[in-house]
N, C-alpha and C positions, 0 to 999 in steps of 0.2 A: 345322691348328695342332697341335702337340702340348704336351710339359706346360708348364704357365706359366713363365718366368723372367722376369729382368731385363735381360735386353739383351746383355750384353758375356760371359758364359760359360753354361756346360751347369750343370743341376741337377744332384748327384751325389754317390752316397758311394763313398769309395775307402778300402779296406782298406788301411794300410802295415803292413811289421812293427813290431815293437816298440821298438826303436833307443833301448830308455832307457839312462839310465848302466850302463854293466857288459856289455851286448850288443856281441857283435866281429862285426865284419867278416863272417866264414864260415858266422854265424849270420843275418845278414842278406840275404847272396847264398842261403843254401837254402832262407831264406823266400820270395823273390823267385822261384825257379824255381819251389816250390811254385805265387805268385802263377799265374807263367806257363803249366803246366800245367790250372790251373784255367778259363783263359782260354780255351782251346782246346774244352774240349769243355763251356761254360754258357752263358748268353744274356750277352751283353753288353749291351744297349737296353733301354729300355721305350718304344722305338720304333713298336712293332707295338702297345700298349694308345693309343696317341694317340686313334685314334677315338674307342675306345672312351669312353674319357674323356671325349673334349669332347661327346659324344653325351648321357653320362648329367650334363651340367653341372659336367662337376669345374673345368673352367678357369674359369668365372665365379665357380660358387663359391669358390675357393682367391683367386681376386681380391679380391674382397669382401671376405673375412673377414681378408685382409692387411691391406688397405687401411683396414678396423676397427680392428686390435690398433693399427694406427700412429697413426691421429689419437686413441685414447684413450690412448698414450702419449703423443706429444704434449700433450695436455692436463694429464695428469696430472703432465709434470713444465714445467707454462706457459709450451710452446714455440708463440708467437706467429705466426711466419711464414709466409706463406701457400703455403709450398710444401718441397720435401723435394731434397735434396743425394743426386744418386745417384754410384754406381763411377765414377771415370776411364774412361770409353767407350774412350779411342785408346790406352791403356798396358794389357796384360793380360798374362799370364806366356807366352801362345804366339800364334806368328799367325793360327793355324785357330778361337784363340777370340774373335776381335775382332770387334764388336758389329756387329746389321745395322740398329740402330736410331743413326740420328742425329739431329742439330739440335735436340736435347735443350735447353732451359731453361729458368728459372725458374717460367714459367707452362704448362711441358707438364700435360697431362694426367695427375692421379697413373694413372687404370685403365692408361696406357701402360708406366708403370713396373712392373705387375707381371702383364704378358702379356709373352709373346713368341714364338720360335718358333723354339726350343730344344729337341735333344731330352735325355732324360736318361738317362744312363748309370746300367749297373748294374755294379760291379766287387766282386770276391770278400771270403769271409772267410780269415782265416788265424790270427789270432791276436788274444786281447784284450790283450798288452798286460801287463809283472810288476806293474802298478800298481792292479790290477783289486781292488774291495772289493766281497763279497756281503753283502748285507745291507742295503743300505743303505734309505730311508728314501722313502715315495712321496709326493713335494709337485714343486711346480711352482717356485717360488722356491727355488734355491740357492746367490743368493749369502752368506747367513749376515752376516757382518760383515768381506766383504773387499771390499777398495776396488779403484777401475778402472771404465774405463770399460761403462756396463750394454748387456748384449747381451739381448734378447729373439730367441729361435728357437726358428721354428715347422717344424717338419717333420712331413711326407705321407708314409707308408708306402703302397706299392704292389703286393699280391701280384703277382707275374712271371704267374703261369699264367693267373689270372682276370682282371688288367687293373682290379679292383677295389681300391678302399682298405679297409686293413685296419683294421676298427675294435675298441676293445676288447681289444688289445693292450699294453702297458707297456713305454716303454724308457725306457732307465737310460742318461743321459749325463753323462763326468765329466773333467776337464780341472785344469789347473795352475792356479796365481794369479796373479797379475800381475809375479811375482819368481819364478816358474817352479817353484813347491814344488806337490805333489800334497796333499791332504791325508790321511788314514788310512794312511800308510805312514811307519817311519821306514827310510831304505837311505840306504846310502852317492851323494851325486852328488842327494838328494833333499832338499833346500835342507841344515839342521842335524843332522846322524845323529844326535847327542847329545841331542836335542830329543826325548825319548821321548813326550812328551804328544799328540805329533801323531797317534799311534795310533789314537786317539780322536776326532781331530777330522774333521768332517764336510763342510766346505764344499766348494763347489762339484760337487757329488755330489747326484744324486736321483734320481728316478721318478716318471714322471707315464704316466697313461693316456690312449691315444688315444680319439678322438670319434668318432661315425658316417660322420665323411667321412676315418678316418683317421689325422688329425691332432693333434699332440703338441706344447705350447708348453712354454720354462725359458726362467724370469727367472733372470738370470744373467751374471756380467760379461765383458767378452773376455777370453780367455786371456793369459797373458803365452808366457815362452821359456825352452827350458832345452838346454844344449851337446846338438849331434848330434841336432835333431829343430826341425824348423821347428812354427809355432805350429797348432795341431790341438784337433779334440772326441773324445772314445771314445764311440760310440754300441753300444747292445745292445740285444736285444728280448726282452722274457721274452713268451710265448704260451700261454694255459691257466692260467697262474698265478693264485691269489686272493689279497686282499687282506684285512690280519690286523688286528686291533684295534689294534696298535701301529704299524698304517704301513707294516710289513713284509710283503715277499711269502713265499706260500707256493707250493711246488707249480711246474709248470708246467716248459717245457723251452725254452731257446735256442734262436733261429731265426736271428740274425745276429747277427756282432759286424763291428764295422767305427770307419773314424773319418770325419771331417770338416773343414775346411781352409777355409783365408781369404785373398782375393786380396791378393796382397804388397803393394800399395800402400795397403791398410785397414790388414794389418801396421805398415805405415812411419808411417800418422799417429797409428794407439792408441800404438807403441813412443815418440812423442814426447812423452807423455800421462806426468803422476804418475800413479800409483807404478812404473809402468813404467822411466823411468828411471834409476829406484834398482838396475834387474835388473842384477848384472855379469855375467852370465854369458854366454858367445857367443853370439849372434842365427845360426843356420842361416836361410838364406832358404828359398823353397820351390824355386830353379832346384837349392839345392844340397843339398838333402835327399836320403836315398839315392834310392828309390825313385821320386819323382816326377821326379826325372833322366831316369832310363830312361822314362817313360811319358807323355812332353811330350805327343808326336805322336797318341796316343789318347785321354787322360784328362783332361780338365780338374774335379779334384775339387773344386770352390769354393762355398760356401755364397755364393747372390743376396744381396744388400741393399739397403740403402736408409739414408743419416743420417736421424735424427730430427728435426734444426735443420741451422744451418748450420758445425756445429762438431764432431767427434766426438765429444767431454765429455759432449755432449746424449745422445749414447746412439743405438747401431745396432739396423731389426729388420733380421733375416738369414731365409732362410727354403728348404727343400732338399726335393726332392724323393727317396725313394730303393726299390727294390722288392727283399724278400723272397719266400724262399722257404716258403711257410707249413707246410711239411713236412717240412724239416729242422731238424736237433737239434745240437746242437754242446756238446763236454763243453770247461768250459773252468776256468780254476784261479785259485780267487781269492790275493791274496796275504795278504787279512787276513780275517778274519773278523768283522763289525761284532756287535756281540752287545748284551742289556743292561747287562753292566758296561763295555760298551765293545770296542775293540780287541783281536782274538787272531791272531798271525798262524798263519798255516797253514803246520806245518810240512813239507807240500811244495810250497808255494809257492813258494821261493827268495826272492824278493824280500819287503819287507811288515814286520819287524820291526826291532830293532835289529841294526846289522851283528855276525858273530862273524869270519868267517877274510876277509870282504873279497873273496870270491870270487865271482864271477856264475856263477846256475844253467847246465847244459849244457841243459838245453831246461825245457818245462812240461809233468808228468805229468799225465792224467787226473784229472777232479776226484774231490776226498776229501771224505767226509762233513764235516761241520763240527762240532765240539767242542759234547758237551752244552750248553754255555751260552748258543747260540747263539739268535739271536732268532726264525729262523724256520723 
């Protein structure tokens, strides 16, 4: 058996490039070769840790402790039902990912639902992303006061070389709202440019630290959509870092940035959900996203889940497996700077402030100290 899933896709993080507003075309194909260079000479699998895994209890474990978070979700928002609503089995975005678990119903066994035997992929870093805020904040809860349906995920970091879960580690995951706005950045294409208070604002952003087996949970709601980028998480790892009085990290150095992705058909039933709705902005699917185009045939990046009830409203847990390299370091370029008075952006960051000439940056420079005021 190798690492646990749900049935119908691979656990996996997939790095895309950045594709937010203001990013062309020739900036996205040289990210993409970049991808593809990388591909050639890394590990692709964490194939080869399966044993190892199931040998030291991680599959049972990572069972259990699913199969936990979900009935004291359930409980706690007095979902009655005697059983849980998994993926569409027969519809998934490729045919190499369709499920070998059938006859699925109502009275399956939940431990079924979250084994399988699935291996899971590991694909490259390339970029965080003009959207990226350092500073920000270590709590487990982010969704703040925005509405949409509540995603709870949990994800397993994996070192590649040792096959062990990395514990004691902190990643930092942060994603759009439900109307496809980022928070802490104002840029043109990024819901109001006008809207300068957003600088400031915090939601859906945080930091939490991993457990002894690894593993990292955010309360937090599904993401909404924004033109030229199907629905996605930004994952990063800070490694060595400490943790300040104020919440904030110190210290420490980049080990992965990468993002995360939702099978299109969860897409289709949250995008029918308030306040989704209200989003006008064009829905990208994921066949038609740059990147995951080209990479049908090997990658399936999808966050497993599971509904809470029998309704999505009820709220998704999702849960992913993914393996770092716990020896490298990665300089990467925030666009704002979160600080005590707030919001600063980094003026070489490109993206991240209010817009002046309207231009998107030609690439991202190595990272720059952060402005005395900074929080950490």
């Amino acid at each position: 058996m190798k690492i646990p899933t749900i049935a119908s896709t691979l656990l996996s993080l997939s790095v895309l490039v950045a594709a937010h507003p203001g990013q062309s075309k020739a900036e996205m194909k040289r990210e993409a070769a970049e991808r593809s260079a990388y591909l050639s000479t890394h590990k692709r699998s964490l194939a080869h840790c399966a044993d190892q895994l199931k040998a030291r209890g991680n599959d049972v474990a990572m069972q259990n402790r699913r199969r936990s978070l979900v009935e004291k979700a359930r409980q706690k928002r007095s979902i009655m039902k005697p059983y849980l609503q998994v993926r569409d089995l027969d519809t998934v975005l490729a045919k190499d990912h369709k499920s070998n678990l059938t006859g699925v119903t109502p009275d399956t066994d939940p431990s079924l639902l979250f084994s399988g035997n699935n291996s899971c992929i590991l694909t490259p870093e390339v970029t965080e992303g003009p959207y990226w805020v350092s500073g920000e904040l270590v709590r487990q809860n982010i969704t703040e006061n925005e509405q949409g349906v509540p995603l709870i995920l949990d994800i397993q970091v994996i070192d590649i070389e040792t096959c062990e879960p990395v514990p004691k580690v902190y990643l930092e995951a942060w994603h759009c709202n439900s109307t496809g706005v980022y928070s802490g950045v104002v840029a043109n294409g990024n819901g109001n440019s006008a809207d300068t208070a957003n600088l400031d604002a915090t939601f859906l952003r945080g930091i939490n630290l991993s457990d002894d087996d690894g593993v990292v949970t955010f309360d937090t709601v599904f993401p909404g959509h924004y033109t030229g980028r199907t629905t996605h998480i930004h994952v990063l790892t800070h490694a060595g870092a400490s943790l300040n009085a104020n919440k904030t990290l110190a210290g420490g150095n980049i080990t992965h940035v990468g993002q995360v992705f939702f099978d299109q058909d969860l897409i289709t039933l949250v995008e029918a959900e308030e306040p989704y709705t209200t989003n006008t902005q064009e829905l990208t699917t994921n066949a038609q996203d740059f990147i995951l185009a080209e990479e049908a045939e090997e990658v399936d990046p999808m966050v497993e889940y599971v509904l809470l009830g029998d309704n999505v409203s009820d709220g998704i847990f999702g849960w992913i497996a993914f393996g770092i390299d716990t020896t490298s370091s990665y300089n990467v370029t925030p666009a704002v700077y979160y600080t005590s008075e707030g919001g600063v952006k980094n003026p070489d960051g490109g993206f991240g402030g209010p817009p002046s000439n309207g231009t998107a940056p030609s690439g991202f420079p190595p990272m720059s100290p952060p402005p005395s005021s900074t929080s950490v």
